[in-house]
C-alpha positions in Angstrom: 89.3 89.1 100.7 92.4 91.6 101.7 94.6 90.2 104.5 96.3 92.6 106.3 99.8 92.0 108.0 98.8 93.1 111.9 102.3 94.1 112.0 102.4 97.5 110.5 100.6 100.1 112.1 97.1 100.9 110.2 94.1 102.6 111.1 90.7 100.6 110.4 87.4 101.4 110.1 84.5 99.9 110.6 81.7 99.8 108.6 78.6 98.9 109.5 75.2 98.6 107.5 71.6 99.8 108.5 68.7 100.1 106.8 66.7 103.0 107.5 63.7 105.3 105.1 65.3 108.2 104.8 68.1 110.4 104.7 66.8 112.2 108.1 66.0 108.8 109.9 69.9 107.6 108.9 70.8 110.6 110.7 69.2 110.1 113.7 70.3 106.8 114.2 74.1 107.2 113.4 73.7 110.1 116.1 72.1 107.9 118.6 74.6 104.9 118.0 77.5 107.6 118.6 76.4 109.0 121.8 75.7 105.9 123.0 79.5 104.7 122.4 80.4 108.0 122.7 82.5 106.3 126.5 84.8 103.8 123.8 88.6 105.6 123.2 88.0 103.9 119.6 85.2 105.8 118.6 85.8 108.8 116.3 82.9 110.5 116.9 83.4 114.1 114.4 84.3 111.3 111.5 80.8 109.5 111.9 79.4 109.8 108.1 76.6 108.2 106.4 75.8 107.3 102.6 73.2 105.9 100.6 73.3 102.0 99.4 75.2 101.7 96.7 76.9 105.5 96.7 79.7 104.8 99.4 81.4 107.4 98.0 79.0 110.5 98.9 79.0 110.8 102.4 77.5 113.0 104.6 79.2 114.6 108.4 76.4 113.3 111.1 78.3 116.3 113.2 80.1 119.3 113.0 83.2 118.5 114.1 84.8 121.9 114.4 87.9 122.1 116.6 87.2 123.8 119.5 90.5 124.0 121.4 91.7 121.8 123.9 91.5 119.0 121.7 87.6 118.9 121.8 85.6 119.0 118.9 82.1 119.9 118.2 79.2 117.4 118.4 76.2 119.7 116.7 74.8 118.7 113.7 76.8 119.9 110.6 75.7 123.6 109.7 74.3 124.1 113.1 73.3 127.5 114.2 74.7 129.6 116.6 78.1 128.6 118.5 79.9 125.3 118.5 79.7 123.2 121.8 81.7 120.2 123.1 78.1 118.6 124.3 74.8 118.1 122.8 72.3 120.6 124.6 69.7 118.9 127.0 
């Protein structure tokens, strides 16, 4: 195990594991889990990516994340169509 020294400014990620069937149920619960915490400052929602067990290295965008001025991002799935949108349509 790493220790890091608290002192110098770093950026940390969490990582945490779910098991789910599919590639299309992983998405749907990352996006739910998001939206949900979507209120903490912490949360990066546009960096939210998923990967298969044992391929942490191939990761795949849960959301657009296109700048969309403002400082806002998108929050459609990546490749949407149609226009970007700072909120999920109801």
């Amino acid at each position: 195990m790493t220790v890091f020294d608290e002192s110098e400014p770093s950026r940390f990620v969490v990582h945490l594991t779910v098991r789910v069937a599919d590639l299309s149920a992983a998405h749907v619960f990352a996006r739910a889990v998001t939206r949900s915490l979507s209120y903490l400052p912490e949360l990066v929602l546009g960096e939210t990516t998923l990967s298969a067990e044992g391929l942490p290295n191939v990761q795949h965008q849960v959301f657009c994340d296109r700048l969309l001025g403002n400082g806002r991002r998108c929050v459609l799935r990546p490749a949407h169509y149609g226009d970007c949108a700072r909120r999920l349509p109801r």
